[in-house]
N, C-alpha and C positions, 0 to 999 in steps of 0.2 A: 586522443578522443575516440577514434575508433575499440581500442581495447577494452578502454572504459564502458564505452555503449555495449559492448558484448554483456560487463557487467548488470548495466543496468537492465538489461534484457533480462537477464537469468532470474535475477529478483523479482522483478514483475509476472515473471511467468509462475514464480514458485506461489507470489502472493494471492494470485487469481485463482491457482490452484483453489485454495479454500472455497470458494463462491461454488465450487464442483463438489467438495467433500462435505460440506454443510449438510444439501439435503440430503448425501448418502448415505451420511452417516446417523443423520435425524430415523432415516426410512430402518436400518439396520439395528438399531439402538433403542427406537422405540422413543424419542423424546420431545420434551415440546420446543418453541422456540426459544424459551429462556438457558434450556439447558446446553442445546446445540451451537449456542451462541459463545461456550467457551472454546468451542475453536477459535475463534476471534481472539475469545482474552488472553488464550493461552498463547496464539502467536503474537500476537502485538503487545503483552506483558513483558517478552522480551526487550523489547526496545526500550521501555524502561527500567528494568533492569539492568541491561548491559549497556546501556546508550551514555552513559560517562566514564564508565569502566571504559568501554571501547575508546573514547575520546582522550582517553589519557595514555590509552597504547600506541593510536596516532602519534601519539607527541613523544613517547617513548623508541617506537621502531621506523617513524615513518610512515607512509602511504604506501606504498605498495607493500612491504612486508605484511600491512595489516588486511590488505585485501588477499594477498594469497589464506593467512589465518583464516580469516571470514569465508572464503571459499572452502577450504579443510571442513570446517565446524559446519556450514551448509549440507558438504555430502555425510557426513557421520548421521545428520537430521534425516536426509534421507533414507539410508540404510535400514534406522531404525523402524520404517515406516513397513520393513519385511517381518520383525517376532511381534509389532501389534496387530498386523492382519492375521497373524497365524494364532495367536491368542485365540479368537479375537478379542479386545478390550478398548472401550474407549479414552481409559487414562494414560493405555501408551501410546494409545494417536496423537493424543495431546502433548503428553511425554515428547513426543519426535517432534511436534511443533514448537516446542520449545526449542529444542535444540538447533533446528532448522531455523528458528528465528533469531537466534543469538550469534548464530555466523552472517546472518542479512543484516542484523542491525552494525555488525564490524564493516563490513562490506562498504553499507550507507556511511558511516562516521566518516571514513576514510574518501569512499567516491566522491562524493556529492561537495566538500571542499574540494578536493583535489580539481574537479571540472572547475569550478569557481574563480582559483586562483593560475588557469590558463593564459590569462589574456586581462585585459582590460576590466574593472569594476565596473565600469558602465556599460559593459554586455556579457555580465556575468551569470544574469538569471535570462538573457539568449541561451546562452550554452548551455545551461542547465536545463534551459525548456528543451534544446537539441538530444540532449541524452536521455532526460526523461522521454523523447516519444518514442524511443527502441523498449523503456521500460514499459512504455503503453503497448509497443508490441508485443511484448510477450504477452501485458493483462490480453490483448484480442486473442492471440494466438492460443492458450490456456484453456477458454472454456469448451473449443472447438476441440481441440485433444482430448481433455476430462471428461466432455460427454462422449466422447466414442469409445475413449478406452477404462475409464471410472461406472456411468451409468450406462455402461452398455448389457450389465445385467439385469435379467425382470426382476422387478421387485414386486412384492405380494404389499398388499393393503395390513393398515393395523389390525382390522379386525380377523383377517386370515392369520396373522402374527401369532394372535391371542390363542386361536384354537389349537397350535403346534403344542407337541409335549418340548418336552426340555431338552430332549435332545435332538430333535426334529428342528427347534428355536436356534439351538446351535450349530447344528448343519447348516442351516441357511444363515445364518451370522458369517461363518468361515465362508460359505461358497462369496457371498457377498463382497466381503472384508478384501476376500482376495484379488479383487481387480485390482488394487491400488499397487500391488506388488510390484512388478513388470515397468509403470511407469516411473515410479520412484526410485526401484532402481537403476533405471537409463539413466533419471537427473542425476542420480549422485555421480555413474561414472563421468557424467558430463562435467559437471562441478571438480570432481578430482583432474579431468584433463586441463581444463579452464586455469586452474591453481598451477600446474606445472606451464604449460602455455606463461602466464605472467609472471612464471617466476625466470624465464628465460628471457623478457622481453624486458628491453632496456627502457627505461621510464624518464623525461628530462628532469633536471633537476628543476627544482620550484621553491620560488619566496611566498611567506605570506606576504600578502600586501599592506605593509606596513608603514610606506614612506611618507603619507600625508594622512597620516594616523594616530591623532593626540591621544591613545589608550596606552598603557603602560602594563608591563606584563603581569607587574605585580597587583594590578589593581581586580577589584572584585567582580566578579561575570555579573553577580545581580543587581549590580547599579544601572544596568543598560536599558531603559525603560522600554526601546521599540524592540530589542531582544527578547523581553520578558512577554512584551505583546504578541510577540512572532510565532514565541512557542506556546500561547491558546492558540493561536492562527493553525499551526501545524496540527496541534491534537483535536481541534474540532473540523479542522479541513478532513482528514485522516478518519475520521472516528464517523462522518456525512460520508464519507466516500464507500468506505469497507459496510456499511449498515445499509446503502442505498444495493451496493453490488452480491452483499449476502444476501438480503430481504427477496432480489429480483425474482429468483426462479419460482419460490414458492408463488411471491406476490402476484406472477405474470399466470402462475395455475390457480389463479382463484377464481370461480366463477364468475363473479362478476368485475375484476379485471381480462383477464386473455382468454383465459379456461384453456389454457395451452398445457400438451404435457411436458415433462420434467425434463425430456431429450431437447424438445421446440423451445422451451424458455431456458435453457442453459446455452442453445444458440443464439440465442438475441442477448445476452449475458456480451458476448462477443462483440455488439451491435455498441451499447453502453460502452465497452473500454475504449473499440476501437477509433470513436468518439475521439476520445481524450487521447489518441495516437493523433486523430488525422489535427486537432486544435493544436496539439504541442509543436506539430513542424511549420503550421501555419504560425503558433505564437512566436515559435523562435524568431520569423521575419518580421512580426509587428515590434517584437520586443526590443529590434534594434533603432526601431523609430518612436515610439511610442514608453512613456514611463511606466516604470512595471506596475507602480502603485494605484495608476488611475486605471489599467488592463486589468486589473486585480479587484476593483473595487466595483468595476462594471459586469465583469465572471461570475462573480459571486451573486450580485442582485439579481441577475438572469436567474440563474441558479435555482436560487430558490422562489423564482416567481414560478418556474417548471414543476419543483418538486410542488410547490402547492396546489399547482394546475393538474398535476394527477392525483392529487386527497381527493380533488371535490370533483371529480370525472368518473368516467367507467370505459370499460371496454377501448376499442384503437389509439381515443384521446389519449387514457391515462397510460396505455405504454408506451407513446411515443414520446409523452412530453418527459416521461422519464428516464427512456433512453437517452434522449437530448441533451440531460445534465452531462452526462460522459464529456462531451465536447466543451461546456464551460471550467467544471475539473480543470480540465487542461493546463492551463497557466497557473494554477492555483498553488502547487507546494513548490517550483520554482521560485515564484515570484514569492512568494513569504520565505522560504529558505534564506535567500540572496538577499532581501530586506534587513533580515535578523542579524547576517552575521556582519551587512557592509559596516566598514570603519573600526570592527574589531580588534584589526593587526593582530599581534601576537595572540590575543584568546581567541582566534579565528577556531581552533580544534574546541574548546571548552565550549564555545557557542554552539560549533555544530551540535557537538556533544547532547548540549541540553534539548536543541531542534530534534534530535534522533530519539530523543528520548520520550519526548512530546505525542511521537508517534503510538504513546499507550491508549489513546484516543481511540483508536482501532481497537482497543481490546476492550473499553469499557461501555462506549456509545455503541454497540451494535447490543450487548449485553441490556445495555437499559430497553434499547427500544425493541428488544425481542420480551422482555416485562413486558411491555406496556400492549405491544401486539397480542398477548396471551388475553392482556385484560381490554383491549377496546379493540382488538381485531389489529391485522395486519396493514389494511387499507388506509386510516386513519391513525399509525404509528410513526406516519413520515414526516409529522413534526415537527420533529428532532432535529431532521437535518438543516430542517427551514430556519428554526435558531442557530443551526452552527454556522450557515451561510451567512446569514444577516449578519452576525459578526465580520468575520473575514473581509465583508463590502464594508464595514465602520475601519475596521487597522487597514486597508488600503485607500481609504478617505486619508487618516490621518496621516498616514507614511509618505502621501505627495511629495516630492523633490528630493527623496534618499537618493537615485542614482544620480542627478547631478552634483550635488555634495561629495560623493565619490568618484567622481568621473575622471578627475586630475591624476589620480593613484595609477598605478601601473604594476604589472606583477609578471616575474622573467618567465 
């Protein structure tokens, strides 16, 4: 458990990262919010992409094998993040976020069961809320770094941008671009120590929990109908989360939200994660008394009674009720993970699989509603998230009594 939470740290730190590179790279790049919103697609594309690829190398190498790969492929993402600063260029930023993201999604395939099948079915989305709040640790810990060491260069205004010649426009692109150097590559060396660390550390052996398990191995993953629901749960839980946390810094410097500058709202960025840190160690306790489905279903309505309450607000109201979501978050991809895969048995890897994969939710819901912000403004683009909650509060209505259905099963 402990090793593992190392893991899940490192990914959350890397994920937050973005919420810091958004506006940097908006400011540096010259783009609106539809276009800078492909850092998003392009790191949470990965997870679709590799997120069944990865689930079948689970089941080919094992769990740990697969987490050292996913750490490998992590720092390689890293590294890459030195020839597009030197460029500078923003499709090898994205380039490296790609890459960067296809060792996270191996990572997740692999973690996020392995915690699962610890211990008991009936407090398997505890444990999963326990290791996700190291992963809320690093989201806290991330933007508090990024702005010191990402936006700790001045940036000029667009219309100063404009008056530069071309090559004046590219001297300050590189001077810019270059902060990111230094921090990226500390992660990767961290990430390459991390990988050899676990590859030394003995792991115990583990069963899927398969003993009081009417699925059969050969049978089809799509016939699972709360699994199929799990995975919208995951891609619009994901897709509300990354949209709410990219949106912040701009949203919190908008006049008539904060009129903070980009340094002060990348530190209340902090404020939001650490939220859904301080929720997770608290959920992990309710979660051993309390059924994840109804915790889940009452998160969620919160949730989005918050985000609505800062549409129709301004100034202190609307940043706080929005920082507040952090803290509802919290239980939310635990308890719908653990929902999806209970009673899998043997397709316990191909469920995760498709849950990891579900995570492309992050790459296309920040993309729409950074459209939609271009077209009716920013304040009035949070929506979005308010329908993807309102879901998530219906499949933890419906999913009532999965953990005790599971509860009998046991796993070594």
């Amino acid at each position: 458990m402990v090793m593992a939470s190392s893991l899940f740290f490192m990914w959350g730190f890397l994920t937050c990262l973005n919420d810091i590179l958004i506006p940097h790279l908006k400011n540096i790049f010259d783009l609106n919010y539809f276009e800078v919103m492909f850092v998003q697609f392009a790191f949470f594309s990965a997870y679709f992409v590799f997120g069944v690829p990865a689930g079948k190398l689970v089941e080919s190498i094992g769990y740990k094998k697969s987490m050292i790969v996913g750490l490998v492929v992590m720092a390689a993402g890293a590294f890459l993040f030195i020839p597009a600063a030197n460029a500078p260029s923003f499709g090898l930023f994205l380039a490296a976020l790609v890459v960067l993201a296809a060792g996270i999604t191996c990572l997740q395939v692999s973690a996020n069961p392995f915690v699962s099948i610890l211990g008991p079915p009936a407090t398997a989305a505890s444990r999963l809320n326990l290791t996700q709040a190291f992963n809320s640790l690093g989201t806290t810990i991330a933007p508090k770094v990024g702005g010191v060491l990402i936006l700790s260069a001045a940036a000029i205004t667009v219309e100063q941008m404009h008056l530069l010649s071309p090559a004046a426009l590219h001297a300050y692109r590189l001077q810019e671009a270059s902060s990111v150097k230094m921090p990226y590559l500390c992660i990767g060396l961290v990430l390459i120590a991390l990988a050899v660390s676990l590859a030394l550390f003995r792991f115990p052996e583990t069963t899927e929990p398969a003993a009081h398990s009417h699925v059969d191995s050969s049978d089809s993953i799509w016939q699972h109908k709360r699994l199929l629901m799990a995975v919208v749960g995951i891609f619009v839980y994901v897709g509300a989360e990354v949209s709410i946390g990219s949106f912040l810094i701009n949203y919190f410097s908008q006049p008539d939200t904060g009129n903070l500058s980009l340094k002060t709202a990348a530190s209340l960025v902090s404020v939001y994660w650490g939220g859904a840190m301080v929720g997770r160690f608290f959920g992990s306790a309710l979660l051993q008394r309390i059924d994840s489905a109804k915790l889940l279903a009452c998160a969620a309505m919160v949730a989005s009674l918050l985000v609505a309450c800062s549409m129709l607000t301004h100034n202190h109201v609307a940043v706080a009720s929005m920082l507040a979501v952090g803290l509802f978050n919290s239980v939310m991809f635990p308890s719908i993970f653990t929902l999806g895969i209970a009673g899998l048995g043997p397709l316990t890897g191909k469920g995760s699989g498709l849950l990891i994969a579900a995570i492309v939710g992050g790459a296309i819901i920040p993309v729409v509603q950074g459209h939609i912000a271009d077209v009716i403004g920013i304040h009035h683009a949070f929506f979005l998230p308010v329908i993807c909650y309102l879901y998530i509060a219906v499949f933890g209505y419906l999913s009532r009594g999965t953990d005790s259905m599971t509860a009998p099963a046991s796993a070594a």
